[in-house]
SEVO-377686 format. One record per residue (C-alpha): residue number from 1; residue in one letter; x, y, z. Coordinates in nm, 2 decimals. Each point is the difference from the previous one (the first is absolute). Last residue first. Example, Ala and Ser with C-alpha at 12.3 -4.5 7.8 and 13.67 -1.06 7.14 Angstrom:
2
{2 'S' {1.37 -0.11 0.71}}
{1 'A' {-0.14 -0.34 0.07}}
//
This chain:
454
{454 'X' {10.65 10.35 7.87}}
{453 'X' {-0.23 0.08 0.28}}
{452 'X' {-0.26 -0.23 0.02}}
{451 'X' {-0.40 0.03 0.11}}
{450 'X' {-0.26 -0.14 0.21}}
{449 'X' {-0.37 0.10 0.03}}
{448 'X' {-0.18 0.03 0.29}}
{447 'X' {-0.35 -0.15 0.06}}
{446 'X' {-0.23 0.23 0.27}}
{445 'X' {0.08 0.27 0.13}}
{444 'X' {0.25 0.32 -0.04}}
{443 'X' {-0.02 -0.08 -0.37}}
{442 'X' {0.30 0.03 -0.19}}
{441 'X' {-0.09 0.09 -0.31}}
{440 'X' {0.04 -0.22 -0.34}}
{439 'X' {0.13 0.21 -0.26}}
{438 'X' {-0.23 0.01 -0.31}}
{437 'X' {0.06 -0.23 -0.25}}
{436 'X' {0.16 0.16 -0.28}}
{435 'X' {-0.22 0.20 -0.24}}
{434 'X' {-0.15 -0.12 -0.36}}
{433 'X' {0.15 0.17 -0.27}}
{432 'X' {-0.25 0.08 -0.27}}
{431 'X' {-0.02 -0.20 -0.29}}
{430 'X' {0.22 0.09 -0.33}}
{429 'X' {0.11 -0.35 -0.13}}
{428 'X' {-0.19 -0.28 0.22}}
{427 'X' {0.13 -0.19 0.28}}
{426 'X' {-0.12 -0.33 0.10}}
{425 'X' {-0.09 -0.07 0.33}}
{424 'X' {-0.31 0.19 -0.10}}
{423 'X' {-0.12 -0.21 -0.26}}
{422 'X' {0.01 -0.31 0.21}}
{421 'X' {-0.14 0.14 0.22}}
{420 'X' {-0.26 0.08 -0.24}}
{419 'X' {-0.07 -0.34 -0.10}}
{418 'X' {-0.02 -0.11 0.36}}
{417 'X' {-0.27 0.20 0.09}}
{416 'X' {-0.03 0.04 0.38}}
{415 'X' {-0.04 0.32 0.04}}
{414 'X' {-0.36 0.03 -0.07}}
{413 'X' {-0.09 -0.28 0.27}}
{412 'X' {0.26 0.12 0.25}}
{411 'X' {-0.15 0.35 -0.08}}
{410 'X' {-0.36 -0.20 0.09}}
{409 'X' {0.10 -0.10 0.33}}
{408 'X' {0.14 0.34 0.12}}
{407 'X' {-0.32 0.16 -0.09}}
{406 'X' {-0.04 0.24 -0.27}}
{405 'X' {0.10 0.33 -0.08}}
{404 'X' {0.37 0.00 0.11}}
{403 'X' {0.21 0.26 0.14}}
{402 'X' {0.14 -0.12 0.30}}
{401 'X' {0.07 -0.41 0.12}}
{400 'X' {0.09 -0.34 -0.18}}
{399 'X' {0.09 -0.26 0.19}}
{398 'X' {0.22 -0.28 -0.14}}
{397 'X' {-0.05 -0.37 0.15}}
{396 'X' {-0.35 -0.06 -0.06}}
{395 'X' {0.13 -0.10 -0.43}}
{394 'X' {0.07 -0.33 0.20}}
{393 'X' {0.20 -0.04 -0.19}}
{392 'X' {0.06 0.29 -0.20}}
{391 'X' {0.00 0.13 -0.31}}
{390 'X' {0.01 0.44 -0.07}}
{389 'X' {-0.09 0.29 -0.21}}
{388 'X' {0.08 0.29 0.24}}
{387 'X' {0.19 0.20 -0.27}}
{386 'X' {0.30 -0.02 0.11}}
{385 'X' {0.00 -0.36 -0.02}}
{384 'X' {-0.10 -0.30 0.27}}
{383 'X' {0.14 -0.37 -0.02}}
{382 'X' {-0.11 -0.17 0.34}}
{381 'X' {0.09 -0.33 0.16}}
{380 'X' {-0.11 -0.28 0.22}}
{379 'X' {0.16 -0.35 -0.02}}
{378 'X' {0.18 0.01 0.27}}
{377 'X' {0.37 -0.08 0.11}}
{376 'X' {0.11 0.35 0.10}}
{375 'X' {-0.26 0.25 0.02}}
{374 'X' {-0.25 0.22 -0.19}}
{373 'X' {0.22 -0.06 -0.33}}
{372 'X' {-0.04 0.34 -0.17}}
{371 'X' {0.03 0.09 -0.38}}
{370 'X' {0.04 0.35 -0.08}}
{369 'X' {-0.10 0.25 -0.31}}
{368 'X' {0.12 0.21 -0.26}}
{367 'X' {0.22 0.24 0.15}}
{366 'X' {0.14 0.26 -0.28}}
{365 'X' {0.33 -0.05 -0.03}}
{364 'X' {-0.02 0.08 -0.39}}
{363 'X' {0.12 -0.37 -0.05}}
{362 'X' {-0.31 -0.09 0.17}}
{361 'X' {-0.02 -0.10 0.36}}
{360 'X' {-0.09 -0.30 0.21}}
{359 'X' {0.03 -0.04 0.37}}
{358 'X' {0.06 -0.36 0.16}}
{357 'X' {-0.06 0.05 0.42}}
{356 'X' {0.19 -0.16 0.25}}
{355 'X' {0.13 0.34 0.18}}
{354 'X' {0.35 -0.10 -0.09}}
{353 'X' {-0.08 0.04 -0.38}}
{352 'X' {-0.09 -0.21 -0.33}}
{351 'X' {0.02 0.22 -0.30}}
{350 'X' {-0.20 -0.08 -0.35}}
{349 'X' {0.05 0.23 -0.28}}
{348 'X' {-0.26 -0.05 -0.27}}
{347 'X' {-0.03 0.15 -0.32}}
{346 'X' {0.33 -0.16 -0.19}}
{345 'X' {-0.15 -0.24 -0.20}}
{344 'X' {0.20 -0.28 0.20}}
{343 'X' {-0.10 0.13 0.33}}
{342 'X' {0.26 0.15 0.20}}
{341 'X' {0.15 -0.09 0.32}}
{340 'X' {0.11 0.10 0.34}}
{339 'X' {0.14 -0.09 0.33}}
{338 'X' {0.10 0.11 0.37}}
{337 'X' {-0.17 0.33 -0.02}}
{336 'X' {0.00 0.14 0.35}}
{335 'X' {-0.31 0.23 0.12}}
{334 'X' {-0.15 0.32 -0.11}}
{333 'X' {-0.11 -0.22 -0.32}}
{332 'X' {0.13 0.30 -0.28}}
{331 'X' {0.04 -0.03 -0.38}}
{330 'X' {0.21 0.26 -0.17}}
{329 'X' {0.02 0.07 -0.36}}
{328 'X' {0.24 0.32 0.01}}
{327 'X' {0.30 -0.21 -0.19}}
{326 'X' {0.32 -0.03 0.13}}
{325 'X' {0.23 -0.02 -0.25}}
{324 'X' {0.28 -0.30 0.01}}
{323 'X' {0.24 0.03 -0.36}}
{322 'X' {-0.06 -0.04 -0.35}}
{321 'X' {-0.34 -0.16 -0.03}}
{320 'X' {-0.03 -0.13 0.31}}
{319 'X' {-0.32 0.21 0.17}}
{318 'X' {-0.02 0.01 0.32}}
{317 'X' {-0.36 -0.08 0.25}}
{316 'X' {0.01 0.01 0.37}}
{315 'X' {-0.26 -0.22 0.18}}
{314 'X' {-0.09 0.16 0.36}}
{313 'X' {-0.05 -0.11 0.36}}
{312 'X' {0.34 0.07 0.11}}
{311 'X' {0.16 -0.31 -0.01}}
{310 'X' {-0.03 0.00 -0.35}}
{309 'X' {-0.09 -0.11 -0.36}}
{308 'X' {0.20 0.03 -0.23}}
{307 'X' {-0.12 0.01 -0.41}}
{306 'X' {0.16 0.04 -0.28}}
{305 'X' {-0.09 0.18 -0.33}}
{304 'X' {0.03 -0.13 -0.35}}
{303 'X' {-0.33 -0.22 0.01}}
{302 'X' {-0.08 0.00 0.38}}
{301 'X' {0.25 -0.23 0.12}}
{300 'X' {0.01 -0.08 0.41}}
{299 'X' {0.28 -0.02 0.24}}
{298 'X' {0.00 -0.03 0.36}}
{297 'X' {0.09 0.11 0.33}}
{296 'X' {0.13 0.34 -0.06}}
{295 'X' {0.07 0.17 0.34}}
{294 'X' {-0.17 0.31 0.12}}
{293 'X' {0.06 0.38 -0.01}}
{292 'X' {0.09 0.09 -0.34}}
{291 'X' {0.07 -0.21 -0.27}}
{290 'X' {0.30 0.11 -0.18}}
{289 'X' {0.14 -0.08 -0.34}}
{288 'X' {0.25 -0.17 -0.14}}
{287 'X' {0.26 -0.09 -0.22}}
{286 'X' {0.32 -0.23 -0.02}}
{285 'X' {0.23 0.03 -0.27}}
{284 'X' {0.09 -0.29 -0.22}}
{283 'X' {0.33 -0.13 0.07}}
{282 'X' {0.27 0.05 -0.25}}
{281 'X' {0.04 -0.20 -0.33}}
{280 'X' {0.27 -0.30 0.03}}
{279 'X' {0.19 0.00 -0.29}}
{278 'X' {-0.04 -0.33 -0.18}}
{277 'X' {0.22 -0.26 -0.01}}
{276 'X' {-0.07 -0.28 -0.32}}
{275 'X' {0.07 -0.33 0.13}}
{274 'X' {0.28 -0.20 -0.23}}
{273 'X' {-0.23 -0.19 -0.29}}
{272 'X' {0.10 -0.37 0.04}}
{271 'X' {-0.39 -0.11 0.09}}
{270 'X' {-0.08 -0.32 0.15}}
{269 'X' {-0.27 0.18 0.24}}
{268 'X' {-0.11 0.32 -0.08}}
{267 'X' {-0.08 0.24 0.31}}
{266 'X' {-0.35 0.17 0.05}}
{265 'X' {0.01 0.37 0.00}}
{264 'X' {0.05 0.17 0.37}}
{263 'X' {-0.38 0.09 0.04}}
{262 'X' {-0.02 0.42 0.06}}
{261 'X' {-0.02 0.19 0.29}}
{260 'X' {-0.31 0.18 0.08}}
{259 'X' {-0.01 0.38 -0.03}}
{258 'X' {-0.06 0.15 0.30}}
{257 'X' {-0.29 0.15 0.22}}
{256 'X' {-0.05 0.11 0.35}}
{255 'X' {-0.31 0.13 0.26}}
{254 'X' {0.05 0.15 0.25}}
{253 'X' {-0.02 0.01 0.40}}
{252 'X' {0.34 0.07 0.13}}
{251 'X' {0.10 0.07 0.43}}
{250 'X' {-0.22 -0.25 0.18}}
{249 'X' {-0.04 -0.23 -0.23}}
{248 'X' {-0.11 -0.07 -0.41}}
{247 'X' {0.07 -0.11 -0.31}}
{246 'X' {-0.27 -0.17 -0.26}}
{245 'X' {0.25 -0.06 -0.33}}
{244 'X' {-0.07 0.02 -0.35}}
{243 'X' {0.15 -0.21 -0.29}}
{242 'X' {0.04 0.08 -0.33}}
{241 'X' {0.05 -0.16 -0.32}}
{240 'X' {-0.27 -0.28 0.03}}
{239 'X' {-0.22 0.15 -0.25}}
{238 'X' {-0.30 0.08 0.21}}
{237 'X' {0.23 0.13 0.29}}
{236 'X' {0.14 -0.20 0.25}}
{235 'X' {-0.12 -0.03 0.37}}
{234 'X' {0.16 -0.03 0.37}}
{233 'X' {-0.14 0.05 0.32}}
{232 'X' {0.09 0.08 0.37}}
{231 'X' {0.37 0.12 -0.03}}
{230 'X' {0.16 0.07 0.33}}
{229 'X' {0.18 0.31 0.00}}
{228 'X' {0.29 0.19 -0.21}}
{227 'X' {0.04 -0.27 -0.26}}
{226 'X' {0.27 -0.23 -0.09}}
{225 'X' {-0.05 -0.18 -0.32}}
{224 'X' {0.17 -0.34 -0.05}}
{223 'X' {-0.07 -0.09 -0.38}}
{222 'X' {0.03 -0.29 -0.25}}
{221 'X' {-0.07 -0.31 0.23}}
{220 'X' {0.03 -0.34 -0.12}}
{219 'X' {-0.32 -0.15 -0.05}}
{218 'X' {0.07 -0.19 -0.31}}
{217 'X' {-0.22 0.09 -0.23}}
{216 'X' {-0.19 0.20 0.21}}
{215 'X' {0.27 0.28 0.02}}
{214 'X' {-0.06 0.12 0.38}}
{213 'X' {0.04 0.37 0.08}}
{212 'X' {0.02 0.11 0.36}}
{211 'X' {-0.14 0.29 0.22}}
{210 'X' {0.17 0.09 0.28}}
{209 'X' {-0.06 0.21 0.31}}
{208 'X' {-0.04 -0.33 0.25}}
{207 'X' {-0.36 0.08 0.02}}
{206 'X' {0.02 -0.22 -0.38}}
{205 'X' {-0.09 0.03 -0.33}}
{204 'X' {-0.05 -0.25 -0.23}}
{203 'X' {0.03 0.06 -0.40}}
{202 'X' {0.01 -0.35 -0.23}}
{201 'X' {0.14 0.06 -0.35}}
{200 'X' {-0.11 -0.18 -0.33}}
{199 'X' {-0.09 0.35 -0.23}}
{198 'X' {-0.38 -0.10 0.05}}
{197 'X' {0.05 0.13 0.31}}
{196 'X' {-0.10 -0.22 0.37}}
{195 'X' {0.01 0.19 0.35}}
{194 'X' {0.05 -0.05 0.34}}
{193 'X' {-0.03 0.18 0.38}}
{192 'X' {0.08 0.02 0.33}}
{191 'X' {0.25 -0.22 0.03}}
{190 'X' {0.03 0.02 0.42}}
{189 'X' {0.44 0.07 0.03}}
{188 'X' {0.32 -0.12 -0.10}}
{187 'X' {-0.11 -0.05 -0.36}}
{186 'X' {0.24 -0.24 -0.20}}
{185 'X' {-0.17 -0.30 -0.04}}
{184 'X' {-0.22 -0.14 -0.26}}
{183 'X' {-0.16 -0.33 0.03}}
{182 'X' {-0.09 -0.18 -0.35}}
{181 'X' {-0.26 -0.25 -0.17}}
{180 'X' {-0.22 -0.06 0.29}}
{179 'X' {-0.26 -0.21 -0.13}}
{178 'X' {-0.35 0.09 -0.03}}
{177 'X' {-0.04 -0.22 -0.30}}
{176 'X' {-0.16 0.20 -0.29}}
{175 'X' {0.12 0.37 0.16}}
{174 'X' {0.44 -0.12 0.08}}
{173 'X' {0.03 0.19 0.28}}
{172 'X' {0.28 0.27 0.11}}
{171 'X' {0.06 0.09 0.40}}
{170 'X' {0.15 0.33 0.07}}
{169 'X' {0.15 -0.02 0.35}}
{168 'X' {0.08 0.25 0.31}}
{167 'X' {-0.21 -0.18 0.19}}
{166 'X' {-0.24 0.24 -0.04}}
{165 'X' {-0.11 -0.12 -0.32}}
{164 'X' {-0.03 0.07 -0.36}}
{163 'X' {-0.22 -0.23 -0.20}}
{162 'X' {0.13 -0.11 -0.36}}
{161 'X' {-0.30 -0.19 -0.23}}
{160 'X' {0.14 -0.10 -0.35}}
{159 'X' {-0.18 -0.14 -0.32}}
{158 'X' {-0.22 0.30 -0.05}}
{157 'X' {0.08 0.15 -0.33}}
{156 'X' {0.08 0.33 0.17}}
{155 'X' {0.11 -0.13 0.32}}
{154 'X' {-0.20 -0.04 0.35}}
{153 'X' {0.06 0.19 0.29}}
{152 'X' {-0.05 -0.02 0.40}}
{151 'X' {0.09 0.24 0.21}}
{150 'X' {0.08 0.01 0.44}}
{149 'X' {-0.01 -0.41 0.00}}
{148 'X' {0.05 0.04 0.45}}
{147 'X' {0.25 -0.25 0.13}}
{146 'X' {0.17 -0.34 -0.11}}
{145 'X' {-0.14 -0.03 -0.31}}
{144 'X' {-0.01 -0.36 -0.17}}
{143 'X' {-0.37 -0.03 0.06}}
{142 'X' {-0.15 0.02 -0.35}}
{141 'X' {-0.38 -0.13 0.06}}
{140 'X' {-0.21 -0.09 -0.28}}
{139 'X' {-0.39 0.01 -0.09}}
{138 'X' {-0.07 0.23 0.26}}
{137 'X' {-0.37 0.03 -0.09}}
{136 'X' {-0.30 0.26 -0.15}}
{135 'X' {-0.11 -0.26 -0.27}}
{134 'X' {0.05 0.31 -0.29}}
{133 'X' {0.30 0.14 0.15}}
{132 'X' {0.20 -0.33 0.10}}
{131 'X' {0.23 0.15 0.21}}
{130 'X' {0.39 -0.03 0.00}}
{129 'X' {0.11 0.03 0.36}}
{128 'X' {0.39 0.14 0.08}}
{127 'X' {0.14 -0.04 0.33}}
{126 'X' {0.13 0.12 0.32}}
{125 'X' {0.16 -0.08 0.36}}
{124 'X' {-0.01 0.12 0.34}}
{123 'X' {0.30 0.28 -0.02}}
{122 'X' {-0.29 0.26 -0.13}}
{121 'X' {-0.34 -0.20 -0.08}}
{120 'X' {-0.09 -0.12 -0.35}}
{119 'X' {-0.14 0.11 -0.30}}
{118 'X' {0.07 -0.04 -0.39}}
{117 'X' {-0.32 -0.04 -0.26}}
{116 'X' {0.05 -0.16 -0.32}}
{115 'X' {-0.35 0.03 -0.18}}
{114 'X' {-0.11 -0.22 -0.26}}
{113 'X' {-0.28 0.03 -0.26}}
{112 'X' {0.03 0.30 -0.16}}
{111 'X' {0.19 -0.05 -0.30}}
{110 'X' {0.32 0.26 0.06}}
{109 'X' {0.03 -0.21 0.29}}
{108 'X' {-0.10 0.24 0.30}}
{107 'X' {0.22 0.17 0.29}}
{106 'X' {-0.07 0.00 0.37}}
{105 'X' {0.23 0.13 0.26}}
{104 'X' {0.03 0.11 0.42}}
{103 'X' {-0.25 -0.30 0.07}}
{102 'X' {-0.01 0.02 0.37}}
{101 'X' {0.10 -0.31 0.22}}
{100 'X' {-0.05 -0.37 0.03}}
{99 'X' {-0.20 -0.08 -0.33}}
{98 'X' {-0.02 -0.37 0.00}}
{97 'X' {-0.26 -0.01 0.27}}
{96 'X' {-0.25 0.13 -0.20}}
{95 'X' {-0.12 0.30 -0.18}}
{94 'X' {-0.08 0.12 -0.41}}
{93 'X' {-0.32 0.18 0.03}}
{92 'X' {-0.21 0.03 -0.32}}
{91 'X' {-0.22 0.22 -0.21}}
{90 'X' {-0.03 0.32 0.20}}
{89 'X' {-0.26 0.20 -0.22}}
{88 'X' {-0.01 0.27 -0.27}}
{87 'X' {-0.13 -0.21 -0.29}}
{86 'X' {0.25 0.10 -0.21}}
{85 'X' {0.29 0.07 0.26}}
{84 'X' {-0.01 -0.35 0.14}}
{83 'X' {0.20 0.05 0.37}}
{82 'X' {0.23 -0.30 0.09}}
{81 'X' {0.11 0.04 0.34}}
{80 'X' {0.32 -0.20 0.13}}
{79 'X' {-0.04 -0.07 0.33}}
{78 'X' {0.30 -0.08 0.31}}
{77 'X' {0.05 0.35 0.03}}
{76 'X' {-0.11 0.20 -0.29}}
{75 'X' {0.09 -0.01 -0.34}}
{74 'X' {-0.23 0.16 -0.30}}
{73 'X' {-0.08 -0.19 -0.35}}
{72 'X' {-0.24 0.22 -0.23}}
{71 'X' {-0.17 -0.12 -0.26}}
{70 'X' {-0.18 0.09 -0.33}}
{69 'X' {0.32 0.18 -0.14}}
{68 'X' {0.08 -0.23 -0.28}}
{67 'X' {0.37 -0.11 0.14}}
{66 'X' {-0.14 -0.07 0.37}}
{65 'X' {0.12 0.36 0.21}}
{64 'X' {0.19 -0.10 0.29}}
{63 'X' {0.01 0.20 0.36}}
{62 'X' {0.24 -0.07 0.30}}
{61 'X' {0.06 0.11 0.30}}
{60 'X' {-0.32 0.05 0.17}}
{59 'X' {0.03 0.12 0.35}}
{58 'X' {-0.20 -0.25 0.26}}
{57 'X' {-0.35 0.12 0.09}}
{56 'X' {-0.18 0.10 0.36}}
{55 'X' {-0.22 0.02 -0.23}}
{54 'X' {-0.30 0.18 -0.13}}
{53 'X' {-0.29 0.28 0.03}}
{52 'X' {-0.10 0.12 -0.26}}
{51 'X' {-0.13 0.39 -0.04}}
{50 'X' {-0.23 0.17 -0.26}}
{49 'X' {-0.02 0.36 -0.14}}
{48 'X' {-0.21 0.21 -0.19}}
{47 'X' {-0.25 -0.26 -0.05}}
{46 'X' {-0.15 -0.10 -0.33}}
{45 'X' {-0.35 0.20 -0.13}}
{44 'X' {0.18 0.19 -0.28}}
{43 'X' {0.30 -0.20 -0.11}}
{42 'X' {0.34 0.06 0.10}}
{41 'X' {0.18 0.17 -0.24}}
{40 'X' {-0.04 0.43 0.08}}
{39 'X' {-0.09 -0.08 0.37}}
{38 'X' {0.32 -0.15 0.12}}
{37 'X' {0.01 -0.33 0.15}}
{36 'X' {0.17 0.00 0.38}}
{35 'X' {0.13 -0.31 0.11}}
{34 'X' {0.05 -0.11 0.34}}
{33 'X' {0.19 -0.32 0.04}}
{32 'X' {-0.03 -0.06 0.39}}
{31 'X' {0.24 -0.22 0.20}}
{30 'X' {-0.11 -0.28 0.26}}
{29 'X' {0.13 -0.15 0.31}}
{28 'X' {-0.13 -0.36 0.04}}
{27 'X' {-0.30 -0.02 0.24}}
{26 'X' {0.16 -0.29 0.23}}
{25 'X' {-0.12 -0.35 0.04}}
{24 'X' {0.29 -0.12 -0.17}}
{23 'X' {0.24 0.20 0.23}}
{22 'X' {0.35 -0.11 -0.09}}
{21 'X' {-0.03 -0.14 -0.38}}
{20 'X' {-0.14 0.31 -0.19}}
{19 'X' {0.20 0.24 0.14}}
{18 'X' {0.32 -0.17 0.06}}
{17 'X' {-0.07 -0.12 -0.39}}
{16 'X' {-0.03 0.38 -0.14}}
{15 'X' {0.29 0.07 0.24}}
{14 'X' {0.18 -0.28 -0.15}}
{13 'X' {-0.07 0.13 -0.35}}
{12 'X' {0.18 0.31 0.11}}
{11 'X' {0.28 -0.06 0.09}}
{10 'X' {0.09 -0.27 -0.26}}
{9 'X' {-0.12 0.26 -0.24}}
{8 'X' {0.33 0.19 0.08}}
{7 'X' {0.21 -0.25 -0.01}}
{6 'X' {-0.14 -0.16 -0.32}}
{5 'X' {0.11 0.41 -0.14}}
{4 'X' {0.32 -0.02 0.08}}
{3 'X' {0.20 0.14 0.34}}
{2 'X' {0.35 0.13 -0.01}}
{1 'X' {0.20 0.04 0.28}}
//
């Protein structure tokens, strides 16, 4: 039996809200971020390490760049965080009764100001939210999903809004009214994922092995493909002449491509002109490449190379020029990667992972930074980078320990500079490669830490 992403979070946002909701008196279980800075770019009086304590915290499955790269949209369960990169803060939280489940996708208008988020809970029911970005509100509420919205996406010139669910349906809105302009069938299985080309074609995929291609014209589909697992996300290229496909199981993990089949020309009515038959042109050839030990879960562009990030804790980068090459960028979380995106300018990679945190990278894969929720529902938050320049509140929450010259108080004073955070959660040309967290030990007392095993 197959199992897709929503069901997966389903388990464990409701151990996050077991937690939270069965012993309210209760000192919730925490986990540590340790994070080790290393002596050659941290400055000379900070700390040589610091730790945070957080959570318990639901797995964020979906991250959103805003179209000029100031903001950063991130899914949780029952929340959506809006985190302003510029002033390195936690603008807004996005809650409320209308969000029933976890936000498994976000995706900007290519203007900024509205946000179609889809969430839901598996065989409850689901929907899609557009959010008001600048007044922080669900300003409309698209409830025609029967389960889980697993993708939302919105076409080039932004007139159409599809959402993929798992009940096996791709639903298609008109943008100005919020109408539903079309339901696709045809998946026997969660739809999983959906994509717009400028080329008019619609690409969903499915855990039912298939991947379809819609003309948006009239929404008849062009293509059946059979695949050898589930497919978990879908994208075209730049131009809208290839598509790539997100396949994974038990037996294949890789990553596909194919040519994308072309419009059927639009017929002439009235005309006396006998049809002009064609031969037809064999199928394009399928290729691929393979990703290792965990399952693609989704699809980011990083100029001409694409991005999957995976079960396995890390983001896999190929480039597409001619065929799927693995690339030796890596970028590493330790735990599942449900979701990733790329800033507009292309020198931010945002990932949202099982563990709850949001890491950053630049497209070197050296790790920027991370941004922390301290727990579900709250208001308190941390954005720290590898270099120990940090904001917090309350900026008490983050311990700093070994190696410093001053007191604790007054490195939270130094470190908190908000204009070189900012610098540092950018990265420059030629700066030295900050390390990876540091594992987090078990200790043999006091808090634990949890982990996942892909």
């Amino acid at each position: 039996m197959s199992y897709s992403r929503a069901m997966l979070l389903l388990l464990a946002a409701t151990t996050v809200a077991f937690a939270a909701d069965l012993a309210p008196d209760a000192t919730p279980r925490k986990q540590y971020l340790r994070l080790v800075f290393d002596p050659a770019i941290r400055p000379r009086n900070a700390a040589a390490e610091c730790a945070i304590a957080y959570g318990p915290l639901a797995p964020v499955a979906a991250v959103a760049f805003s179209p000029d790269g100031k903001m950063l949209a991130t899914g949780g369960y029952r929340e959506i965080l809006l985190w302003n990169l510029a002033d390195c803060r936690l603008d807004k939280r996005i809650a409320g009764d209308q969000i029933s489940g976890a936000i498994l996708s976000l995706v900007f208008t290519s203007d900024g100001k509205w946000l179609a988020a889809g969430e839901g809970t598996p065989r409850v029911g689901g929907a899609v939210h557009i959010i008001d970005v600048a007044g922080g509100n669900i300003a409309a509420t698209l409830a025609d999903p029967k389960d889980v919205v697993n993708c939302v996406a919105i076409s080039g010139d932004g007139t159409l809004l599809a959402a993929a669910s798992a009940d096996r349906l791709v639903y298609v809105y008109d943008w100005a009214t919020r109408q539903l302009r079309t339901t696709l069938k045809g998946h026997n299985d969660a739809a999983t994922g959906v994509r717009f080309s400028d080329a008019g074609l619609l690409a969903t995929s499915s855990l039912d092995r298939t991947l379809r291609i819609w003309n948006t014209d009239d929404w008849t589909t062009l293509e059946t493909l059979v695949q050898p697992e589930a497919v978990h996300d879908v994208t075209f290229s730049r131009d809208g002449q290839t598509f790539f496909a997100a396949v994974g199981g038990r037996e294949v993990r890789v990553l596909r491509m194919r040519k994308a089949a072309e419009k059927p020309p639009p017929t002439t009515q009235g005309t006396t002109q006998p049809a002009v038959r064609r031969p037809t042109p064999p199928p394009p050839q399928w290729r691929q490449a393979d990703i290792g030990g965990g399952t693609p879960l989704q699809l980011a562009w990083l100029g001409d190379n694409l991005l999957a990030s995976c079960s396995d804790g890390q983001i896999r980068s190929f480039a597409t020029a001619t065929a799927l090459t693995r690339q030796p960028v890596n970028f590493f979380s330790g735990d599942w990667l449900y979701c990733v995106a790329v800033s507009p300018d292309r020198t931010r990679i945002a990932a949202g992972s099982a563990d709850g945190l949001i890491r950053l990278w630049g497209p070197s894969g050296k790790l920027l930074g991370t941004l922390v929720q301290f727990a579900c529902g709250t208001n308190r938050w941390a954005i720290i980078s590898t270099r120990g320049y940090f904001a917090a509140s309350p900026p008490t929450a983050i311990r700093w320990a070994g190696g410093a010259t001053t007191r604790p108080d007054a490195i939270g004073a130094e470190m908190s500079d908000v204009a070189k955070l900012r610098d540092s959660l950018m990265e420059k040309p030629g700066a030295p490669n900050p390390p990876a967290p540091a594992p987090r030990p078990r200790p043999t007392t006091g808090p634990t830490t949890r982990g996942r095993t892909p």
